[in-house]
N, C-alpha and C positions, 0 to 999 in steps of 0.2 A: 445940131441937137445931139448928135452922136458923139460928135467932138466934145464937146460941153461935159456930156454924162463920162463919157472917159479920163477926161481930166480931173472928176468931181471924186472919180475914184483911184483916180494915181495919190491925187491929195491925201486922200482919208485910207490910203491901202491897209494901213499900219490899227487903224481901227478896223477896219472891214476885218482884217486876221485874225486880231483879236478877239470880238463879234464871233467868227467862224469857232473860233478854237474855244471858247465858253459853252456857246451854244451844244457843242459836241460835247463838249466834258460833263455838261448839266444832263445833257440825252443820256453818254457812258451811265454816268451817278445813278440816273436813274435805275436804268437797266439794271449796275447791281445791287442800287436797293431793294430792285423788285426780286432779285434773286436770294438776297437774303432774307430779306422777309417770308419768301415764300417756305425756302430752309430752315428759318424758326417756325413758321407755323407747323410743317411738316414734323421737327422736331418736338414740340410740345405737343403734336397730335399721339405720336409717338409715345410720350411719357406719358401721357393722361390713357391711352389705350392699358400699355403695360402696368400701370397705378390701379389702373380698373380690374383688372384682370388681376393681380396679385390682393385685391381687394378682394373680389368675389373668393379669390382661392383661400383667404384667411377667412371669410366670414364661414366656408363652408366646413372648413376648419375646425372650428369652434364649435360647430352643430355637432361636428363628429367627437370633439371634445367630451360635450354633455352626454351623447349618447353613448358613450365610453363609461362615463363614470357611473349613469345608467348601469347598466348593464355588469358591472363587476361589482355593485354594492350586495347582489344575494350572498355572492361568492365571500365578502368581507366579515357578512352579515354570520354566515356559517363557522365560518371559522371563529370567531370570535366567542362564538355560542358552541362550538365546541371546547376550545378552552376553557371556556367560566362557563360550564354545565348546571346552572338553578332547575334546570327541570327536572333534574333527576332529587334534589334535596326538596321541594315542594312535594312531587309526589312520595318521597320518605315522610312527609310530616303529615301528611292524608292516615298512616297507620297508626296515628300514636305513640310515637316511642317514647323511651322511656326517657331520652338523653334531647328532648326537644327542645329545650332551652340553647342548645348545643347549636342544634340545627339553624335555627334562627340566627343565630351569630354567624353563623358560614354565609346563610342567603344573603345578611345582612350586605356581607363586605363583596362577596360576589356578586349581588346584582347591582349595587352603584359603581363597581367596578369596571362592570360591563357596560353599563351606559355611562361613562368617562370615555373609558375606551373607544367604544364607537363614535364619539361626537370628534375625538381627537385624529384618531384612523381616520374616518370619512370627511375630514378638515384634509389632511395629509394627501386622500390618493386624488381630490379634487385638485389641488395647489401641485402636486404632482404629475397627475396627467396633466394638465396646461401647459407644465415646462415640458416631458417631453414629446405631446403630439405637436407642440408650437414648434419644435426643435426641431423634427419629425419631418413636420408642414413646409417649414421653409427649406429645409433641402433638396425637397421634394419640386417644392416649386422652379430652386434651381434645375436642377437637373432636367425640366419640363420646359424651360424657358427658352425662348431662339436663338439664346446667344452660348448655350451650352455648344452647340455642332458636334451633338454626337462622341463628345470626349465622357469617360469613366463616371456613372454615376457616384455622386459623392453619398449616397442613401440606398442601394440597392437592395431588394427583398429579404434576400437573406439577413442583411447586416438590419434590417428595421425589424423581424423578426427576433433576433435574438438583443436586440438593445430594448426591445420594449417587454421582452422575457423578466429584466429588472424589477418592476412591478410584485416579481413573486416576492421579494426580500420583505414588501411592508406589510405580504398576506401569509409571509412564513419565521424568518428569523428576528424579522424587526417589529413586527406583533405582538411574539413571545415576549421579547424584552422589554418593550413598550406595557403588556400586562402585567409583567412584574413591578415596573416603578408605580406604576398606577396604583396596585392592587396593596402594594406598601403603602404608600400617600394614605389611602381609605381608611386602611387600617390603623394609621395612627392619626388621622384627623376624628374619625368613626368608630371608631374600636372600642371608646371608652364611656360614647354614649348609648344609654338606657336605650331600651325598645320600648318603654312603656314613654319614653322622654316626649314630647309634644314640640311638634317644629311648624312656623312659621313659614311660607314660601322666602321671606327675608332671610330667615334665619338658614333655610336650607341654600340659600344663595350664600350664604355667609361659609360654610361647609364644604360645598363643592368649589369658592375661592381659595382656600387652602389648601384642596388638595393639586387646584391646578399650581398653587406658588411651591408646592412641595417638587413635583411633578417636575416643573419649567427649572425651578432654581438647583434643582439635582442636575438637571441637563446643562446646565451652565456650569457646573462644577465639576463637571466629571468628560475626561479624553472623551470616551464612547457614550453620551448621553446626552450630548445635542441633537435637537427635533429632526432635523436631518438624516441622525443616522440612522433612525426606525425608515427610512424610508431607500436611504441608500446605503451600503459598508462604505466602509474605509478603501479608499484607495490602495493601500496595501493589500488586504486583502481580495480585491479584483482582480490586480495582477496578479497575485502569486498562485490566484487557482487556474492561470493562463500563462504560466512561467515559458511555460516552450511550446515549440512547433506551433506557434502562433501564425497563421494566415494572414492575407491581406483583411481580408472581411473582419476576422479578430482585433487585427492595428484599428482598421477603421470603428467598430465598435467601442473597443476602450477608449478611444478617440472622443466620440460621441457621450461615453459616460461620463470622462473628466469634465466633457464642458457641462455635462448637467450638473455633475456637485458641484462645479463652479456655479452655478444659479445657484442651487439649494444653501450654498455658503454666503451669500451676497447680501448684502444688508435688504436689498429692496425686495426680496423672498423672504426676509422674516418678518417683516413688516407686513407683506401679505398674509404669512401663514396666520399673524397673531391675530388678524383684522378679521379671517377663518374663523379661529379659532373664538374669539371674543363674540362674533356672529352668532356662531355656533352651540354655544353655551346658554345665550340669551334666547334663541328659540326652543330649548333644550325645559329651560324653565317657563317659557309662555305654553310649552304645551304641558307642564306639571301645575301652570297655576289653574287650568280645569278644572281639577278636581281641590282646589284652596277657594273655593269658592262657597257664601254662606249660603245656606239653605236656603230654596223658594220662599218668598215669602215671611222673610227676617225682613222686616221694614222699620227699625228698631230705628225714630232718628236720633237716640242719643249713641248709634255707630256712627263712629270716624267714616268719613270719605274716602279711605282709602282701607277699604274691608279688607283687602285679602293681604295684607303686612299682618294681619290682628287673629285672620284664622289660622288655626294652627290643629297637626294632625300629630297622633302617636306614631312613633318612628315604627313601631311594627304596621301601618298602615299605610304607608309612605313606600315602605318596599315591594310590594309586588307591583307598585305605580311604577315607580323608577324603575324594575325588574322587565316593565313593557315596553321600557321607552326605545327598545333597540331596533325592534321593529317597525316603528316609524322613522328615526334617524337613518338605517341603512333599510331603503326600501325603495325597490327597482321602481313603481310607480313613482311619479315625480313627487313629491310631499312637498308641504312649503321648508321642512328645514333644509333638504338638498337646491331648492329652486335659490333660497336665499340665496347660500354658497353659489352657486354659479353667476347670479345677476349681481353680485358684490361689482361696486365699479374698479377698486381697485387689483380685482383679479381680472377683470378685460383691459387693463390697463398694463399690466403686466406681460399678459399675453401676448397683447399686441408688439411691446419692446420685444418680446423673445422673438417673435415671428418675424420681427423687422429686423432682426439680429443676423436671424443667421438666412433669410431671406435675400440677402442683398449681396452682391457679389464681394469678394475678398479685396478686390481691386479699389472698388468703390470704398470700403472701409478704411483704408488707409491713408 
């Protein structure tokens, strides 16, 4: 019997090997399938942890975003209102002067100047705070993340202090300059109409379209008068007020400015700002059609279905409306014009590209 089975595998030795040496190779295989499988899982637990986690860190982001622009619209609000001062020409026309036809012409052009202004500013510091706390955000998150070890913050306090100091230029120089084109545009779209003239909510839509094509298409036309630069200067002029004894914190800074006008120059930030701006305008007049509205109780069915194209007010009564409208445009409580601007999808949309911009390592980018 013994003989038998011995000879059964002298014959077949050459399979039995074979047999052995499969069997093994199938068992090896396995093993490191199970090893890499386990390595991918491991790996995609991995990504999905730090995907979450850069997730949470932009969503939180963005809260900080809003409560940012929150929170600096009194400051825009004021300045603004000290510039183009109507209160002070209201209360001169309270005494009667002699020169009040004068006066009205001033408030005229100053108060829809001022609410131009504001709907444009308060477009501008929203589209601008996103790019630089998104910019901000993600280096931030670098710098926090485990794969830094400890090497040189690319964002450290100082240098995020003084880059987001920037900000002062669209509540200080690029204000000013931005009230001057405006406050031209008014005057020669507005300048030549009557106060006793009667306007339309259509017609007043009609008016403040021209002064923004005045407005836009000067900015197109002119080195220093793209929307941009009311928010940032010129690169020239950055550097040269940092010509010397420049620091590291300083390099890194200007560092950080260039790549924001590079956003603010970039076709897919004007496209935002104007989708702002266009927003912007349109809630600007849904809260002036309020008062375009007919009287309680006009039930008149031979009125058009669409009353308020057909109501129409005297432009002297039209101004102290627009004259009000800046304190609900720049107004720390959330309003619905600033809520629009913020929930616009193509500004989280935006956001999200900057934060994934500069969020992700250098390495990875290339």
């Amino acid at each position: 019997m013994l003989s038998s089975t011995w000879n059964f595998i002298k014959r077949h030795k050459r399979k039995f090997i074979f047999a052995g040496v499969f069997v093994g190779g199938v068992y090896l295989l396995g093993k490191y399938a199970q090893r890499k499988i386990q390595e991918m899982q491991e790996r995609e637990a991995a990504e999905y942890i730090t995907q979450a986690r850069r997730q949470f860190h932009f969503e939180s982001n963005q809260r900080t975003c809003n409560m940012t622009v929150l929170s600096m619209l009194p400051t825009l609000r004021e300045a603004i209102i000290h510039h183009l001062n109507s209160e002070s020409l209201t209360t001169l026309l309270k005494t009667k002067p002699a020169n009040k036809l004068e006066i009205w012409e001033d408030l005229k052009i100053i108060s829809f100047t001022r609410s131009v202004v504001a709907v444009y500013s308060t477009c501008m510091l929203v589209v601008l705070l996103r790019v630089q706390l998104n910019i901000i955000g993600g280096y931030l998150y670098l710098d926090n993340s485990v794969t830094k070890n400890g090497t040189t913050p690319l964002a450290p306090p100082d240098v995020q202090q003084q880059y987001l100091s920037s900000i002062q230029h669209l509540l200080g120089e690029g204000l000013i300059e931005l009230i001057t084109v405006v406050k031209k545009a008014v005057q020669e779209v507005l300048g030549p109409v009557s106060l006793k003239q009667s306007l339309s909510l259509q017609e007043l839509e009609q008016q403040l379209t021209q002064i923004r094509q005045l407005v836009e298409e000067g900015c197109a036309s002119s080195k220093h008068k793209r929307l941009s630069w009311y928010m940032m200067p010129d690169e020239e002029n950055t550097l040269a007020s940092q010509a010397c004894g420049l620091t590291e914190n300083d390099v890194t800074t200007i560092k950080l400015l260039n790549e924001t006008r590079d956003m603010l120059e970039s076709p897919d930030f004007t496209t935002v700002l104007c989708t702002c701006l266009s927003r912007g305008f349109i809630r600007f007049l849904d809260n002036m059609s309020e008062f375009f509205r007919p009287p309680q109780g006009d039930s008149n069915p031979s009125s058009p279905p669409d009353r308020l194209t057909y109501v129409s007010l005297p432009l002297a009564k039209i101004i102290p409306i627009i004259n009000g409208q800046i304190h609900s445009i720049c107004s720390e409580i959330p309003s619905h014009f600033v809520q629009d601007l913020l929930l616009i999808d193509q500004v989280k949309e935006f956001a999200a590209n900057v934060y994934e911009t500069f969020s992700t390592p250098q390495e990875l980018q290339k």
